[in-house]
N, C-alpha and C positions, 0 to 999 in steps of 0.2 A: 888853087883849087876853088871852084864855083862849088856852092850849095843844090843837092838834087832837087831840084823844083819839085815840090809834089805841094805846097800850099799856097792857094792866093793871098797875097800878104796887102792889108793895106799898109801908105806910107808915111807910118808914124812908129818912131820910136821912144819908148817910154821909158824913162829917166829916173821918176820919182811915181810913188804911190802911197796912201795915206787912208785908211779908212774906205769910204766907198768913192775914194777919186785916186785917178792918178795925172800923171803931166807929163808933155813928150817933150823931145829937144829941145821945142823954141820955148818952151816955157808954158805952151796953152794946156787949160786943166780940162778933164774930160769927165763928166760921172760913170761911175764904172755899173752898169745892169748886166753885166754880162758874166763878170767874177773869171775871167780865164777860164771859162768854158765849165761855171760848175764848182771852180776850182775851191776862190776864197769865201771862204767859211766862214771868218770871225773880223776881217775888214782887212785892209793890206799892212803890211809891217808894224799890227800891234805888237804893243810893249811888252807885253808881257808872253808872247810868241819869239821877238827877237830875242827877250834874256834870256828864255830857256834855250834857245840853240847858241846864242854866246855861250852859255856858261856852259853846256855840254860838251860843246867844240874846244874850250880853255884845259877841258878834262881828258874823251878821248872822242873822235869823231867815229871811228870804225875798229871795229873785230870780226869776225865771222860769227855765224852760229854751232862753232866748234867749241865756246864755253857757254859759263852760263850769265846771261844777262839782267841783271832783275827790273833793269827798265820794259824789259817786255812783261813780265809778270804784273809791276806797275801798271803797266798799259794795258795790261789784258783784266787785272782787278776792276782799274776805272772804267773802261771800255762797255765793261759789265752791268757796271753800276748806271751810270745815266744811260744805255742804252735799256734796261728793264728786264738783260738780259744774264746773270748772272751765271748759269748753269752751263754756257756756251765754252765752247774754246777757241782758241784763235790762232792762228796761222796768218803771220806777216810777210808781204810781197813787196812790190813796186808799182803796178799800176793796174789802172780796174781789168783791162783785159787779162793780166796775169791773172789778178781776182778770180776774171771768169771760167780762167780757162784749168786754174785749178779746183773750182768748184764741180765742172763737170767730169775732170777726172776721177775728184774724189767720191763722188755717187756712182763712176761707172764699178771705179774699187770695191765701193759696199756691197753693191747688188749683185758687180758682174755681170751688168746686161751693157749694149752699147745704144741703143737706140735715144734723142733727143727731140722734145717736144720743145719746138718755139712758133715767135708769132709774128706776120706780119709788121711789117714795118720795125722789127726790133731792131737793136746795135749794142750786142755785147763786148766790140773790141775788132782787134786785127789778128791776132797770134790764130793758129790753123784751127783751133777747136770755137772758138768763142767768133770768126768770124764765120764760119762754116753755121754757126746759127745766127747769125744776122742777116735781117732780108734784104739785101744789098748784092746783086753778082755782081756789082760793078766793085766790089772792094774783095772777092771771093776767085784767088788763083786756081788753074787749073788742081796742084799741087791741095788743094783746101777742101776742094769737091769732096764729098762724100755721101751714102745714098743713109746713112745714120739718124738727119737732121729731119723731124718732119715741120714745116712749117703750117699752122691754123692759124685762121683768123681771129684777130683780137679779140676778145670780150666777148667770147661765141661760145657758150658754154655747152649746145647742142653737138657741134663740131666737137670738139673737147672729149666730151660723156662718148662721142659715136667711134675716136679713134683708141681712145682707152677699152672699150667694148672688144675694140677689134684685135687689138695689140697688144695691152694694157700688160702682159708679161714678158713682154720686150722691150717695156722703157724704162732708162735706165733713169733719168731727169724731165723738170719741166723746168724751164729757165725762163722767167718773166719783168720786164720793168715795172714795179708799181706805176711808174707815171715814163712813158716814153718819154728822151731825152728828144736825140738825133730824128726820130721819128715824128719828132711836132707835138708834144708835150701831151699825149693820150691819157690817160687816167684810166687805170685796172681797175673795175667794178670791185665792189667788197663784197657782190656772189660770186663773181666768176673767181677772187683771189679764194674764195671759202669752196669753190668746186674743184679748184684745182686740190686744195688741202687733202679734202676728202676722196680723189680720186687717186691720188697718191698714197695716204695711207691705204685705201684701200688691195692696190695694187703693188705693193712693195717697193712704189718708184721718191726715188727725192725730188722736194719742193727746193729749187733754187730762187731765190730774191735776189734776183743785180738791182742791188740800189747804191751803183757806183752815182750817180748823179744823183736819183730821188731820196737817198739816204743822209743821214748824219744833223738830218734836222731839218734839210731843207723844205720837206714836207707841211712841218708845223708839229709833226710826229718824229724821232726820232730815223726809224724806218717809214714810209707813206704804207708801206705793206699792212703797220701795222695799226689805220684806219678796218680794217676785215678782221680783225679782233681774232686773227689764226696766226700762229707762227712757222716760217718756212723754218725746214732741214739747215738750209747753210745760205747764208747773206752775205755777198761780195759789197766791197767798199775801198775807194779809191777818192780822188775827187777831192772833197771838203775835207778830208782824215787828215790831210798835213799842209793844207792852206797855204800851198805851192810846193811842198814838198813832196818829193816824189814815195810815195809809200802808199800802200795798199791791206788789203788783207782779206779773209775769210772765218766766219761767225760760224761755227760749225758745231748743229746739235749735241746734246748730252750721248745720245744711243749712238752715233757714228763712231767707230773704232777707229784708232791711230794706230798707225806702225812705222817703224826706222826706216826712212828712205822713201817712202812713198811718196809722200811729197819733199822739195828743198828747193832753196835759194840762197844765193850768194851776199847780197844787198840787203832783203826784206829783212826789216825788223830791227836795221844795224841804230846805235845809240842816237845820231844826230834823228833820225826817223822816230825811233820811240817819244824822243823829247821834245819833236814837232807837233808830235798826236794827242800827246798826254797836253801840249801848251791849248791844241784846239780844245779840247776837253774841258778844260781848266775853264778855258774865255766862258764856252757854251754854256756851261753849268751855274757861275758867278754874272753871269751877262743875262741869265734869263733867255739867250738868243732863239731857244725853239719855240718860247712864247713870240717871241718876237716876230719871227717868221711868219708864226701863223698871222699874226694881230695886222702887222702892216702888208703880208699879202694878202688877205681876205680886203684891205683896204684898198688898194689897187685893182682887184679883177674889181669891186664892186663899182668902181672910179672908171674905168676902163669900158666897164659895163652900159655907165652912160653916155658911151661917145658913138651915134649913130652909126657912124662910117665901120666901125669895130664888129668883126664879127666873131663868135664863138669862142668868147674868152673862157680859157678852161688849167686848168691846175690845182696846185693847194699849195699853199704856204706863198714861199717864194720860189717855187718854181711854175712858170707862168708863159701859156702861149695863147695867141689870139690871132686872128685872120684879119688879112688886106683885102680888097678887091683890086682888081686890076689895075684901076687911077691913083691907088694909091703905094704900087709896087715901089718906089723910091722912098718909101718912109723911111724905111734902114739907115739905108746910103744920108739923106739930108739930116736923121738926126744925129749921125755922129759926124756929116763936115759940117753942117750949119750949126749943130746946137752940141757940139760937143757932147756925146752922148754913145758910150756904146752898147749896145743889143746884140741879141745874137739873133739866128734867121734858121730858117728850114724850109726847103720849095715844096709846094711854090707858098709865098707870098705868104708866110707863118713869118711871125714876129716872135721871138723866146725873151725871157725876162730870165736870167741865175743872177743874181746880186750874191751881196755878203748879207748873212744873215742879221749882218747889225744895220743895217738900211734903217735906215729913221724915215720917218712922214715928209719932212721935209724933202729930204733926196726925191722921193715917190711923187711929192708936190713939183718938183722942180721937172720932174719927166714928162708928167701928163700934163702941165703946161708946154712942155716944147709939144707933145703928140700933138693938142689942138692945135697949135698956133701951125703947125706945119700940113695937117691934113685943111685946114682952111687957106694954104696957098698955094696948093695942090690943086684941091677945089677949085679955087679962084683962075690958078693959072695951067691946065693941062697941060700936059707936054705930048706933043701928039708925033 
């Protein structure tokens, strides 16, 4: 049996990982800027992330959510605690688009309306609700289509204020990335995230936060949402929550009512998962790493900032994208064969930065040395 081709893979296999490096088969080491797309969180196979799922896994690895588990209550206690958000509840999944897409069921539930606000260039996932508002038709089956999803433009708060006017008792969600991922690392104004607040209370719709990517610290902030100093209804999170683990979940206001069965999963929330999230927690809070984030990403756009060729570098914390011009579309590619180095990319010609939140100066130092040294043999040498 062959594997369905649906990713471009480059040809390296990774072997070993450590902090913010890893090393493929033949033994070359690479620095990791990329984090598994978002993923790692607190650096690769820290210590004290692998004890907690040994020791959990020595104990039991899975049960369903037919008893009662008090590592979820653990995790929904601390969850609360360094998140700022204690009043919250929580609901455990498996992956951000599950996140998303029980996010927007549960607002369609409250209100009973079906209509969704999203916005250009977003990416909340693949499953039918959450790609249905992603602006992508190339990722959106016929089967996905629905006339439900309105799509506005980013950061348009005119747009916004004019379809709330029109509609505003027909929506049932507004579903937004603090800082676009997949979209090329955009940044949510802190009025348009405070016009959405206010246009939602005032219309009886819910404020959704997917900060499966911008979330969990990567910002410098906990949530990046929560730069706009307003708090969304319900925050999806995936990503950095189990620092390769697959586990997920949703942050789901005080006034939103629960009931038996409306939502459920199989997976979400089982003990190796609790004891992933609770280890991320643990690292962040002990490690300072949301300070971190911000400290040595503000070090980097500023760094980045002085390099000519660089254009509109934009983000917060450590989540970080910035533009190429055209002579320099091979910067990706040659810093991870020439200088061992992986980034992530968005077309055209965006460069993304997700590290692990414990990224030292150093690591940062060793990248924006390979950036110059490779856009100066760019420069020097075009490839036409």
């Amino acid at each position: 049996m062959k594997l369905f081709d649906v990713y471009p893979i480059n040809d390296i296999a990774i072997v070993k990982a450590k902090g913010s490096y890893v090393w493929d088969s033949n033994g070359d080491q690479y620095l990791d800027l990329y984090g598994g797309h978002a993923v790692i969180s607190i650096g690769h196979t820290h210590p004290h992330y692998v004890q907690r799922i040994t020791d959990q896994l020595n104990k039991v690895g899975f049960y369903s959510n037919s008893v009662k588990m008090p590592l979820q209550e653990e995790l929904a206690d601390k969850l609360g605690k360094v998140s700022g958000k204690p009043d919250y509840q929580l609901f455990l999944c498996n992956s951000g688009a599950e996140a998303n897409e029980n996010a927007l069921k549960l607002a369609s539930f409250t209100n009973g309306r079906k209509k969704i606000i999203a916005f250009t260039k977003s990416f909340h996932g693949r499953t039918s609700l959450a790609v249905a508002a992603t602006d992508n038709p190339a990722l959106v089956a016929p089967v996905n289509q629905t006339p439900n999803v309105i799509f506005l433009p980013f950061n348009d708060e005119e747009a916004l204020e004019a379809c709330f006017k029109e509609q505003g008792n027909e929506i049932s969600s507004v579903i937004i990335e603090g800082i676009q991922g997949v979209g090329g690392i955009n940044v949510a104004s802190d009025v348009f995230l405070q016009t959405i607040r206010r246009l939602c209370t005032e219309y009886g719709a819910i404020f959704i936060a997917d900060s499966v990517q911008c979330g969990y610290g990567r910002s410098g902030k906990f949530f990046s949402q929560d730069f706009s100093g307003v708090d969304a209804d319900i925050y999806s999170m995936a990503k950095g929550m189990g620092n390769g683990f697959p586990v997920a979940g949703i942050m789901i206001a005080p006034q939103i009512q629960s009931k038996h069965f409306m939502l459920g999963t199989t997976f979400g929330g089982n003990h190796l998962a609790c004891a992933a999230s609770l280890a991320v927690l643990e690292v962040i809070e002990q490690e300072n790493l949301i300070s971190n984030a911000a400290e040595v990403g503000e070090y980097l756009m500023r760094e980045l900032g002085k390099i000519a060729e660089i254009k509109n570098v934009r983000g917060r914390g450590l989540m970080i994208g910035f533009d190429v011009p055209q002579a320099l579309k091979d910067l990706k590619k040659n810093l991870l064969w020439k200088h061992k180095i992986f980034t992530g990319e968005a077309k055209p010609n965006v460069i993304r930065l997700l590290p692990s939140l414990a990224l030292r100066k150093k690591d940062a130092d060793e990248f924006l040395e390979a950036v110059k040294e490779e856009i100066q043999e760019l420069i020097s040498n075009p490839v036409h």
